[in-house]
N, CA and C of each residue as an Amber inpcrd file, in Angstrom:
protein
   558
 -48.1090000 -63.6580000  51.0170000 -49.0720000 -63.1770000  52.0060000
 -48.7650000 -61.7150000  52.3070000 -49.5650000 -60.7860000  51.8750000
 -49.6270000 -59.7220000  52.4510000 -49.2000000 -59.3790000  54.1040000
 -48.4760000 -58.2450000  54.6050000 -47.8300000 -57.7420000  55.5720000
 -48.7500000 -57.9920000  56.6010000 -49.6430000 -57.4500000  56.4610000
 -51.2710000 -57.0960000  57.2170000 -51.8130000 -58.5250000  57.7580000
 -51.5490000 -59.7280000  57.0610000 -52.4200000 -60.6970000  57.5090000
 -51.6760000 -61.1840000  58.3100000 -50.2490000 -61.3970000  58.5180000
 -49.8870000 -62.3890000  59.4510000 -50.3160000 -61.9500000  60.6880000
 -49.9530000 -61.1780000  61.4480000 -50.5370000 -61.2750000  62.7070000
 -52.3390000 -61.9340000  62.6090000 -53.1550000 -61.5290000  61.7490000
 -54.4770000 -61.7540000  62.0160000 -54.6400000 -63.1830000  61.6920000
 -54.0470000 -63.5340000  60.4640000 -53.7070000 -64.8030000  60.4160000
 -53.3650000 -66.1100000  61.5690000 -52.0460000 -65.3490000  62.3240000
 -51.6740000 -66.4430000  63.2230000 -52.6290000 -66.2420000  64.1860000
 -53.4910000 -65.2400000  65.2740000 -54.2470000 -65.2550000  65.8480000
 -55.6230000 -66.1180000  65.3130000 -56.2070000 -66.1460000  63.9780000
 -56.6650000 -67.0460000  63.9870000 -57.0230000 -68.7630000  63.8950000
 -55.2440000 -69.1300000  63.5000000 -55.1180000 -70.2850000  63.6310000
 -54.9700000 -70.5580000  65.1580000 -54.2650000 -69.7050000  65.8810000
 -54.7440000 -69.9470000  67.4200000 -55.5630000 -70.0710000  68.1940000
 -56.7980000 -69.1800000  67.9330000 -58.2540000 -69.5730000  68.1500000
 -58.4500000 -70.6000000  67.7240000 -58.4620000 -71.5570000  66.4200000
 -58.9000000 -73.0330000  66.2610000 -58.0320000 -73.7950000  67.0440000
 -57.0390000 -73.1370000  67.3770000 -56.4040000 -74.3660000  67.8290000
 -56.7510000 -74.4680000  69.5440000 -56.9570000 -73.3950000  69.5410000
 -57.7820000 -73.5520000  71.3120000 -59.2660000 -74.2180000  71.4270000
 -59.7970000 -74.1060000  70.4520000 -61.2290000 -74.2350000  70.2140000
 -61.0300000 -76.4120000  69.9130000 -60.1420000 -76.5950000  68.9940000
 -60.2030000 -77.8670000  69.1290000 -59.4380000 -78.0970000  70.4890000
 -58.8520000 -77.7900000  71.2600000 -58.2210000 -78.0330000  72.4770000
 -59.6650000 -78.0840000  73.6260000 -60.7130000 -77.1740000  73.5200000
 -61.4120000 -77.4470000  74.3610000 -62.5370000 -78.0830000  73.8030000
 -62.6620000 -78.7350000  72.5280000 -63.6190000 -79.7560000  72.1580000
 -62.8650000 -81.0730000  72.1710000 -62.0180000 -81.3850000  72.3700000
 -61.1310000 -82.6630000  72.8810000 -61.1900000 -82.8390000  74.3910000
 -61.5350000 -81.6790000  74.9430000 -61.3780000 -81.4310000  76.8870000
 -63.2480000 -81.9820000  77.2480000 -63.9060000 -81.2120000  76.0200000
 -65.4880000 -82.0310000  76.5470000 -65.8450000 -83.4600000  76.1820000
 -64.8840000 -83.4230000  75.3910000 -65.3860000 -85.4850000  75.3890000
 -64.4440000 -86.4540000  76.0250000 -63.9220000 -85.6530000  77.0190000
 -63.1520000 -86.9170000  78.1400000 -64.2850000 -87.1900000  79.0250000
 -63.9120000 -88.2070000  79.6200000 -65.3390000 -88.6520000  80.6990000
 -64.5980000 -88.0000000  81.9090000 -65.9360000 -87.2720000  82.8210000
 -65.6840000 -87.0170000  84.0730000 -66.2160000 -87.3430000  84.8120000
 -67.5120000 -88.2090000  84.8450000 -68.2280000 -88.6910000  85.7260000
 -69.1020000 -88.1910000  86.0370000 -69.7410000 -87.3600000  84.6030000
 -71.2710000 -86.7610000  85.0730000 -71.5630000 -86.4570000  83.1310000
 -72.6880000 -87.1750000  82.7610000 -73.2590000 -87.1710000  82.0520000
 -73.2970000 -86.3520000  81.2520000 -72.9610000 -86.0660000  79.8730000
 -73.1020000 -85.0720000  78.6690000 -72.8530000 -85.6700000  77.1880000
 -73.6920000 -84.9880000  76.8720000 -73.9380000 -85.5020000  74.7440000
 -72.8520000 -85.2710000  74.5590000 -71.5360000 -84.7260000  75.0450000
 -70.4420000 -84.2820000  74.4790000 -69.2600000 -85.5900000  74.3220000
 -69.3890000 -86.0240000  75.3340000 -68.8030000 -87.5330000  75.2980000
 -68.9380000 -88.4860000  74.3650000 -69.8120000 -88.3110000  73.6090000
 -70.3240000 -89.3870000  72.0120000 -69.8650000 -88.8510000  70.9180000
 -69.6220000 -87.4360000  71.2180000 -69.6470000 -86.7940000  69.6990000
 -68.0650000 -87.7060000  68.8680000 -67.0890000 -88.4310000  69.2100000
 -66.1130000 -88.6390000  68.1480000 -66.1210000 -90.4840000  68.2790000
 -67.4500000 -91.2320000  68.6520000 -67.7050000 -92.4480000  68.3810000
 -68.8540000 -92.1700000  66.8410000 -68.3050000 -92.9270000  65.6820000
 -69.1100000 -92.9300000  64.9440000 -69.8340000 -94.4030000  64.3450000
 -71.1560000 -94.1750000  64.1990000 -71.5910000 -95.5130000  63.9150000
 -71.5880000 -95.5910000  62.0910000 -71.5560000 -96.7000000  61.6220000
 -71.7570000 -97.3470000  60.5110000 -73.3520000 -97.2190000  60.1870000
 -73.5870000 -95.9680000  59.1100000 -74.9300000 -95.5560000  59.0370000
 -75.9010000 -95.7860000  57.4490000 -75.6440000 -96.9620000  56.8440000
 -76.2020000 -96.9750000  55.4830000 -74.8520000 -96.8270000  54.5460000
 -73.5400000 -97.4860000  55.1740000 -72.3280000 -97.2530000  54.5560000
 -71.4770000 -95.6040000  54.4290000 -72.4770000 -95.0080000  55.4450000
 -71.3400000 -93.9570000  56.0510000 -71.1110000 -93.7020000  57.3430000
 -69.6840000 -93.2820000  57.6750000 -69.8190000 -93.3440000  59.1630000
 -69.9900000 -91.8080000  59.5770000 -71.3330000 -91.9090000  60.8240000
 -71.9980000 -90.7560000  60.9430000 -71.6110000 -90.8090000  62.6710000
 -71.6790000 -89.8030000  63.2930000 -71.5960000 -89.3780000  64.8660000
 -72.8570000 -89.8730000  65.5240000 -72.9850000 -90.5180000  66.8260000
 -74.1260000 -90.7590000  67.3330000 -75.5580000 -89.7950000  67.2420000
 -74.9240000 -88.4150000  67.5640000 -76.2190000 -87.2770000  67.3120000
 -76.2130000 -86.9890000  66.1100000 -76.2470000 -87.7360000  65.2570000
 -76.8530000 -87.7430000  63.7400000 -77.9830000 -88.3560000  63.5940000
 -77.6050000 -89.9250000  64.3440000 -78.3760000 -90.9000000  63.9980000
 -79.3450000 -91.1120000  65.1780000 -79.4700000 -90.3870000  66.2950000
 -79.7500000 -90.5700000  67.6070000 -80.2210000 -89.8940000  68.1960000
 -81.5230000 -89.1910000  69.1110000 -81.6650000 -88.2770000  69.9940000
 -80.5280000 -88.3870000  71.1280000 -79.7660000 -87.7430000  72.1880000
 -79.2510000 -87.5640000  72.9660000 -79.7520000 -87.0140000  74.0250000
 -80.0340000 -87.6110000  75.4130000 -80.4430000 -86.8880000  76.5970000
 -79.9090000 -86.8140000  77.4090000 -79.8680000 -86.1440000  78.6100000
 -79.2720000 -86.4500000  80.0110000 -79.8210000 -86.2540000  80.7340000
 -80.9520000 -87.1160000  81.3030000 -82.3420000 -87.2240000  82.5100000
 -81.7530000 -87.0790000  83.6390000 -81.0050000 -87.4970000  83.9050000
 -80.1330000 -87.8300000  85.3990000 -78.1950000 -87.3160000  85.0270000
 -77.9350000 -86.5970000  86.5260000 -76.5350000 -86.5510000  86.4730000
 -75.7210000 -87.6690000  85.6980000 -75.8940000 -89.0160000  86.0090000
 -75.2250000 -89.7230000  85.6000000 -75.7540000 -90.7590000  84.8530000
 -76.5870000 -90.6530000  83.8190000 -77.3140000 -90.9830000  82.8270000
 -77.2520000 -90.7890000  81.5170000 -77.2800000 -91.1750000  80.5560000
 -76.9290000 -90.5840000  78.8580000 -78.3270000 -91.7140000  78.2230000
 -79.3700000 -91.0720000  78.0230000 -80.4020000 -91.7910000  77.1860000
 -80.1170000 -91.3360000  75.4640000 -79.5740000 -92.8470000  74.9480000
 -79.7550000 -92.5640000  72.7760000 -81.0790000 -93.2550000  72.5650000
 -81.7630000 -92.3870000  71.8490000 -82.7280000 -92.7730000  71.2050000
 -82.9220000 -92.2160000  69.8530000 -82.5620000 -93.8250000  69.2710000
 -82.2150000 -93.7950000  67.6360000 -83.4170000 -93.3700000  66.6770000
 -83.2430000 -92.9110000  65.9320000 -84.2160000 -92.4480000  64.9990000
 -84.8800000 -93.6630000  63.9780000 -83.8130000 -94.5030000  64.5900000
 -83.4230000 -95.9720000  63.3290000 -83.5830000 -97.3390000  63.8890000
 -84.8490000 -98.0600000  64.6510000 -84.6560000 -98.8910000  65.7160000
 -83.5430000-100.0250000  65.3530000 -83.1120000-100.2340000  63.8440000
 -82.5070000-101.0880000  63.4390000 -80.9380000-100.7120000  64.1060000
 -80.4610000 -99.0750000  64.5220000 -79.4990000 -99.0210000  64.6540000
 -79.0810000 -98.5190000  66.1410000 -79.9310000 -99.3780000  66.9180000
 -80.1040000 -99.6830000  68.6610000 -78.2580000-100.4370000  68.8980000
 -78.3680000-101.8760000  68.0950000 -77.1670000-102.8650000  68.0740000
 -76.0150000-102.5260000  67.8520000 -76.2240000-101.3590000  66.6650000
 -75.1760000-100.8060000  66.0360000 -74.1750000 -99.7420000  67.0420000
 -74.9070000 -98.8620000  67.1650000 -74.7430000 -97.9000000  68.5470000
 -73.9270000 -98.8800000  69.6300000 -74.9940000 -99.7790000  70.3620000
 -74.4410000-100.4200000  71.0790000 -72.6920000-100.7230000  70.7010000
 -73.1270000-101.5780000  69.8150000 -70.9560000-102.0540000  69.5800000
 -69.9420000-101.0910000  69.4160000 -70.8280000 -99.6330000  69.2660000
 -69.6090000 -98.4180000  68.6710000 -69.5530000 -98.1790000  70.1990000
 -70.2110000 -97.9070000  71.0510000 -69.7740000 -97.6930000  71.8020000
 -68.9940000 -98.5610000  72.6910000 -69.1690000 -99.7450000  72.8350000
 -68.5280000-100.6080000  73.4910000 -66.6340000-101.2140000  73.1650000
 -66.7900000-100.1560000  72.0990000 -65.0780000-100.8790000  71.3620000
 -65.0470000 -99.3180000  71.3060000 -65.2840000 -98.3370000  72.0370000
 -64.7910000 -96.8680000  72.0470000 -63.6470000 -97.1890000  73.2220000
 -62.8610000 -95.8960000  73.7100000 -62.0460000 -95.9190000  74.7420000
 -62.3730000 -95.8420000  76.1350000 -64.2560000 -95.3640000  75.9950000
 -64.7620000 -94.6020000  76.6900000 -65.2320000 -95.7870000  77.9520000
 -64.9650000 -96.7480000  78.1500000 -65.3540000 -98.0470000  78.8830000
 -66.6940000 -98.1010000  79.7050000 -67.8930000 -97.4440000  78.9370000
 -68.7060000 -98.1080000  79.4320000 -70.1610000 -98.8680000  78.3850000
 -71.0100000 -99.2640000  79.4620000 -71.4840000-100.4500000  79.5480000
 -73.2090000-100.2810000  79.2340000 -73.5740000-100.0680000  77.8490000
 -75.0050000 -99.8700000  77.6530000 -75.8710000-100.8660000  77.9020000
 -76.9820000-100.3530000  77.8310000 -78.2200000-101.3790000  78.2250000
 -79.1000000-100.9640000  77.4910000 -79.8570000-102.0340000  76.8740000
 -80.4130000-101.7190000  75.7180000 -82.3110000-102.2800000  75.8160000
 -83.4050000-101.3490000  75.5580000 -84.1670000-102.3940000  75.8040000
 -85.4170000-102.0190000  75.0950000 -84.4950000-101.9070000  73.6570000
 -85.3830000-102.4290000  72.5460000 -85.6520000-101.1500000  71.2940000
 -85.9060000-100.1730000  72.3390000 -86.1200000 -99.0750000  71.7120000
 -85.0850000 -97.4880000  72.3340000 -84.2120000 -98.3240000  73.6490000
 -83.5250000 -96.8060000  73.3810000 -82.3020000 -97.3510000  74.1780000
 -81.1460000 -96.8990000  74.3460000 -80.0960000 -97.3410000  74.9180000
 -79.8210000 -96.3690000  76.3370000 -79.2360000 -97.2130000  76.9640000
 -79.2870000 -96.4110000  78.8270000 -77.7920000 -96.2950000  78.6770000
 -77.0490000 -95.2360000  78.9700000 -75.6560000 -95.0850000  79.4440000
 -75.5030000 -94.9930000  80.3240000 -75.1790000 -95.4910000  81.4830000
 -75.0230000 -95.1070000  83.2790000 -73.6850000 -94.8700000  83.1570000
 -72.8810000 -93.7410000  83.3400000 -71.4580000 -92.9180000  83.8380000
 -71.7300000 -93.3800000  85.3860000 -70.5360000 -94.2430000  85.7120000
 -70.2920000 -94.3790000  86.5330000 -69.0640000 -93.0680000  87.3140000
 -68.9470000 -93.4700000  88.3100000 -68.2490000 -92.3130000  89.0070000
 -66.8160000 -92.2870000  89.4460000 -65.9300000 -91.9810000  88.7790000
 -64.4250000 -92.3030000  89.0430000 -63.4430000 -92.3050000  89.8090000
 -62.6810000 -93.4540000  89.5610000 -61.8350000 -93.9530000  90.7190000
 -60.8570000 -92.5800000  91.0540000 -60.6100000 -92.6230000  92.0340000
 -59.0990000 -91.8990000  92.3710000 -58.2210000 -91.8140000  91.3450000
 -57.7680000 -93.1060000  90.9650000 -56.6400000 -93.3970000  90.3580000
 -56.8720000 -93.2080000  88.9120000 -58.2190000 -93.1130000  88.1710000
 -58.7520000 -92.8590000  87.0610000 -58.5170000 -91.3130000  86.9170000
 -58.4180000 -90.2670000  88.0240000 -58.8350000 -89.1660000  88.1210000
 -57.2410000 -88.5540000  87.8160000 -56.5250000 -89.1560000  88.0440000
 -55.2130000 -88.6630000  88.0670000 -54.4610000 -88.8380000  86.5560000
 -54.9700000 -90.5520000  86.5900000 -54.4690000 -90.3250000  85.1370000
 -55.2430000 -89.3620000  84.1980000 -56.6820000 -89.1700000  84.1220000
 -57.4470000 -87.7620000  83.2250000 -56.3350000 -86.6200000  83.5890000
 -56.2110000 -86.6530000  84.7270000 -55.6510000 -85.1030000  85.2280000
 -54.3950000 -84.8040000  84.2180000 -53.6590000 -86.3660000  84.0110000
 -52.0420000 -86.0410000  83.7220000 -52.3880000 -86.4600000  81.9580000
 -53.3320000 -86.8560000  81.3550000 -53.7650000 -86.6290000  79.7850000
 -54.3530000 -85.1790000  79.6520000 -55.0600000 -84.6320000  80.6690000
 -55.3300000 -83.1260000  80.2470000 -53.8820000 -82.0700000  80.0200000
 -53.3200000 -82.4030000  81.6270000 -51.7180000 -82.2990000  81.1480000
 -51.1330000 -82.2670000  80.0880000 -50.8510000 -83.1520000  79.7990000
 -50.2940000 -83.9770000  78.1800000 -50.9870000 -83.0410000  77.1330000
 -52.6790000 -83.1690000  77.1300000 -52.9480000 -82.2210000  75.8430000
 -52.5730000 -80.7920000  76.1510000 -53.0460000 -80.3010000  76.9900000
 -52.5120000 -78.3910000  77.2570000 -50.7040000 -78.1950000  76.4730000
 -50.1930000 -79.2860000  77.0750000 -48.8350000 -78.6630000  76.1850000
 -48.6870000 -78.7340000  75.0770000 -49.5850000 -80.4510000  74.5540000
 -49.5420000 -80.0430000  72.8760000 -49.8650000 -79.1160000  72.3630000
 -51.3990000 -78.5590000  73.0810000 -51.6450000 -77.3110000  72.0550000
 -50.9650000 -76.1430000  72.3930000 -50.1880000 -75.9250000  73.5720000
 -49.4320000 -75.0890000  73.5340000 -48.0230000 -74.7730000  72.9360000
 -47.6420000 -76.4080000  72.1930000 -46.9000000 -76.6740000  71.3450000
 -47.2160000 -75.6760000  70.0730000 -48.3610000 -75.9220000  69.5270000
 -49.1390000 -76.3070000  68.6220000 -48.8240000 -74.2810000  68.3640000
 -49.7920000 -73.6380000  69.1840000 -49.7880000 -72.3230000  69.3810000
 -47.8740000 -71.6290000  69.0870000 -47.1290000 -72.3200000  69.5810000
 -45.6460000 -71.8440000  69.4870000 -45.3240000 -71.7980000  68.1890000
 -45.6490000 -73.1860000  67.4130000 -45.3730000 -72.7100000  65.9380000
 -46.1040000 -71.8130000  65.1750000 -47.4310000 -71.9430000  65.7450000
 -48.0250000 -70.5340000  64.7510000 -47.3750000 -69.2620000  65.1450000
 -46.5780000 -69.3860000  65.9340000 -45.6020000 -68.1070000  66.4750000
 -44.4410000 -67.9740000  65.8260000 -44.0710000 -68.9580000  65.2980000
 -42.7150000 -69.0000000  64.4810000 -42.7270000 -69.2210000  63.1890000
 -44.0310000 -69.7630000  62.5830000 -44.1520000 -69.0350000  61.2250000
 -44.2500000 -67.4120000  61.0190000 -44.8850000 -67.1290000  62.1420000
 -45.3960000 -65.8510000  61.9180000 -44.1540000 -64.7210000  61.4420000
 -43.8550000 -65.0550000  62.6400000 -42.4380000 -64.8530000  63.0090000
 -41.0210000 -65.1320000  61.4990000 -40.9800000 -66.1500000  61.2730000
 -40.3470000 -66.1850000  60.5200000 -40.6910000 -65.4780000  58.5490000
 -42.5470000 -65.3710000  58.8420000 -43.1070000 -64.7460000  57.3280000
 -42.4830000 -63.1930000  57.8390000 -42.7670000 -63.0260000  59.0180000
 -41.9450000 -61.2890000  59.2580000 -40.5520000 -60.8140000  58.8510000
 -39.7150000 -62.2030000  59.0990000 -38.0800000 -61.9690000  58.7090000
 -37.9790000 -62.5130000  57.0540000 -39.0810000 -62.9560000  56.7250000
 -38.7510000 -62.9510000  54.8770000 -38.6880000 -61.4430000  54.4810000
 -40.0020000 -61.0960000  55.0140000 -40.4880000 -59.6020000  55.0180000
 -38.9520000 -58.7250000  54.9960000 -38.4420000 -58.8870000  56.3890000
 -37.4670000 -58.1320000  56.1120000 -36.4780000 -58.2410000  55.5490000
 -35.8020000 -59.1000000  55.4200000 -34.6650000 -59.4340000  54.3240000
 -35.2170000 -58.5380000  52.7230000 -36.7350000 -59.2590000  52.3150000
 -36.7220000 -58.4160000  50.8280000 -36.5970000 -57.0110000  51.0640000
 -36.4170000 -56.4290000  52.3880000 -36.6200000 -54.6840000  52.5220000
 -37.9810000 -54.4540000  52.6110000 -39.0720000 -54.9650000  52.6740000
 -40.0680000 -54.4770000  52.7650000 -40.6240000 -53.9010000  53.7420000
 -40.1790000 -53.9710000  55.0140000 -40.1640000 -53.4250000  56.3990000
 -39.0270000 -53.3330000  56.7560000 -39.0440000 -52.5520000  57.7260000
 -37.5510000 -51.8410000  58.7690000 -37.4870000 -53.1910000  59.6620000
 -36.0240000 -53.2920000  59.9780000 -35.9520000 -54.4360000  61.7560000
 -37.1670000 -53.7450000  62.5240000 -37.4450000 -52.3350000  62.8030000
 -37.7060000 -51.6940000  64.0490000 -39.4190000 -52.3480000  63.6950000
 -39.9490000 -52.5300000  62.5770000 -40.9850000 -52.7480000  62.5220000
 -41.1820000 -54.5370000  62.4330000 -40.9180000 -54.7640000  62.4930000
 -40.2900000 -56.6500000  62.2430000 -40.1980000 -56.2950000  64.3040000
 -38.9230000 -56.1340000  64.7350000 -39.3160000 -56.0440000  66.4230000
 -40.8280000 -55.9800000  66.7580000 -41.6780000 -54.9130000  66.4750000
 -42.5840000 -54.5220000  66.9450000 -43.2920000 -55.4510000  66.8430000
 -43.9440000 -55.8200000  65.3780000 -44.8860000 -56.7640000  65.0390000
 -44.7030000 -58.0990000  65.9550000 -42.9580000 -58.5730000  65.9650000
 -42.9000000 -59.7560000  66.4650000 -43.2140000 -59.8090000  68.0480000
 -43.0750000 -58.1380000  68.7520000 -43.7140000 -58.3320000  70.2710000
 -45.1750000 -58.7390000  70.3740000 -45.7690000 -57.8170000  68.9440000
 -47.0710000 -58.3090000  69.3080000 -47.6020000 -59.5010000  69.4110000
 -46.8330000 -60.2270000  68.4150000 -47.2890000 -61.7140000  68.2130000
 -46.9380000 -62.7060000  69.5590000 -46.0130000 -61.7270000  70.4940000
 -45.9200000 -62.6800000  71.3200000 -46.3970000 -62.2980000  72.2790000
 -47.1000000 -61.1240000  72.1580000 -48.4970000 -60.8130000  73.5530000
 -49.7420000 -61.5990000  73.0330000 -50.0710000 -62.0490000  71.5750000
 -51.1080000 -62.9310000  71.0960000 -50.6950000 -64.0800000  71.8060000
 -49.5420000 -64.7090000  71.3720000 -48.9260000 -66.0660000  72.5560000
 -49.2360000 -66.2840000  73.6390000 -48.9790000 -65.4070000  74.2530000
 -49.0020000 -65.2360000  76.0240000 -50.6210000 -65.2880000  76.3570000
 -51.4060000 -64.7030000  75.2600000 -52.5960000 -64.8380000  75.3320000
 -53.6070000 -66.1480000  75.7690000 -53.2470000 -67.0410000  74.7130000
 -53.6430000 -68.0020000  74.0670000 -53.3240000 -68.9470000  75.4180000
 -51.8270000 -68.6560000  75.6530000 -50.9850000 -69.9060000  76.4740000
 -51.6760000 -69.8330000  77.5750000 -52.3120000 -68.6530000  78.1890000
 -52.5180000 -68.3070000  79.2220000 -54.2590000 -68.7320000  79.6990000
 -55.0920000 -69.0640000  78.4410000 -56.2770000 -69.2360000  77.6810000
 -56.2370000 -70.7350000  78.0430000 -55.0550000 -71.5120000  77.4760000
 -54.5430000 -72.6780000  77.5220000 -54.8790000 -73.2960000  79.3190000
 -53.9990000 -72.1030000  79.4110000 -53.9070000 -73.0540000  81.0770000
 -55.1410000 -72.7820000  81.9530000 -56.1230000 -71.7490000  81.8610000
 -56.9170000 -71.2090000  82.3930000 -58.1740000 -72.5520000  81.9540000
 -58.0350000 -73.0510000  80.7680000 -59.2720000 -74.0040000  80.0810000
 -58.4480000 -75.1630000  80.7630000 -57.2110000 -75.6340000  81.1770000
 -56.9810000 -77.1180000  81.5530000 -57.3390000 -76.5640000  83.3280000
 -56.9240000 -75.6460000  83.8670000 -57.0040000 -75.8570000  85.3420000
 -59.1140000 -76.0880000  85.5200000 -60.0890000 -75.6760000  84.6000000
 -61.2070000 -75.8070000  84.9360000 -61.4800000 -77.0330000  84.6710000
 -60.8590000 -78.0110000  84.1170000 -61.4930000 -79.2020000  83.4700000
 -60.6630000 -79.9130000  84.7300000 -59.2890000 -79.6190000  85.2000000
 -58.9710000 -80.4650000  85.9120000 -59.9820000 -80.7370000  87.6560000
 -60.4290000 -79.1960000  87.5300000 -61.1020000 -79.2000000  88.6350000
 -62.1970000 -79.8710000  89.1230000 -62.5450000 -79.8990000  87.5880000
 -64.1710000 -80.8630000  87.3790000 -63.9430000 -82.3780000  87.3930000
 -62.5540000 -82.7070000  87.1190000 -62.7250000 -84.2490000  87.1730000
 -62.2250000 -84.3330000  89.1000000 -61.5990000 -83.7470000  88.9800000
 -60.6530000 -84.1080000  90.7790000 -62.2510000 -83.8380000  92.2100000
 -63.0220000 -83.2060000  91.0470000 -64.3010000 -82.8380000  92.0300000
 -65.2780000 -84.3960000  92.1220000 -65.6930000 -85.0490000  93.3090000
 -66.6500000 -86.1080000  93.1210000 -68.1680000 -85.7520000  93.4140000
């Protein structure tokens, strides 16, 4: 790998890795209705498994409402069972031609445990972000051992990479304190 890419490199594996950090943060349930909550239940679609908004219109008429309306009336039933053996514990109603999701509104004690799994994920990906810091980091000290850069330039590069860190981490906590706010909010 060329000198030049690692920093741009590890900054962009950090961006995906924030980016899947806050597409894992929109499909927790908070107790108010969004297409985002379906996207990683997949149904059994003609022998492939496809995401609900493949096979499905998605609405949200009401705060706490999720209307699917299948493109496929045959795959009303189907829908139904994916969602019902998801993690997501709730309870469709079906009546014939489109399925009703009612998000109910969460307990206290539901709210805390979300709070302390948002927890839980922010450090993984801030895990996650540390090693793209220490490859980086460590492609810099191959660098220098062959002589191809000075220490003084190996220092430098490696501060920068850890103002990209501080970035990210900081990105990190700024995306878990808004999500926590939204579930602890009724």
């Amino acid at each position: 790998m060329p000198l030049g890419q690692i920093e741009s490199e590890a900054e962009g594996k950090m961006k995906k890795t924030l980016e899947n950090f806050r597409k894992e943060l929109a499909t927790m349930r908070t107790g108010r209705a969004t297409p985002a909550l379906l996207e990683r239940i997949t149904v059994d679609y003609y022998g492939s498994p496809m995401p609900i908004n493949q096979v499905a219109t998605v609405s949200v008429p009401e705060p706490q409402l999720l209307v699917i309306q299948p493109w496929d009336r045959s795959m009303i039933s189907v829908i139904e069972k994916a969602i019902l053996k998801s993690d997501l514990g709730l309870n469709p109603s079906s009546d014939g031609t489109v399925l009703r999701l009612p998000i109910p509104s969460l307990t206290e004690e539901r709210r805390r445990e979300l709070s302390k799994m948002i927890r839980k994920k922010a450090e993984e990906t801030k895990i996650a972000i540390r090693n793209i810091r220490r490859e980086a980091n460590d492609e810099l000290k191959r660098f220098e051992k062959e002589k191809s850069i000075s220490e003084d330039e190996t220092k430098r590069r490696q501060e920068d990479i850890q103002k990209l860190t501080d970035k990210f981490v900081d990105d990190i906590d700024d995306v878990t304190e808004v999500k926590e706010k939204e579930i602890m909010s009724i």
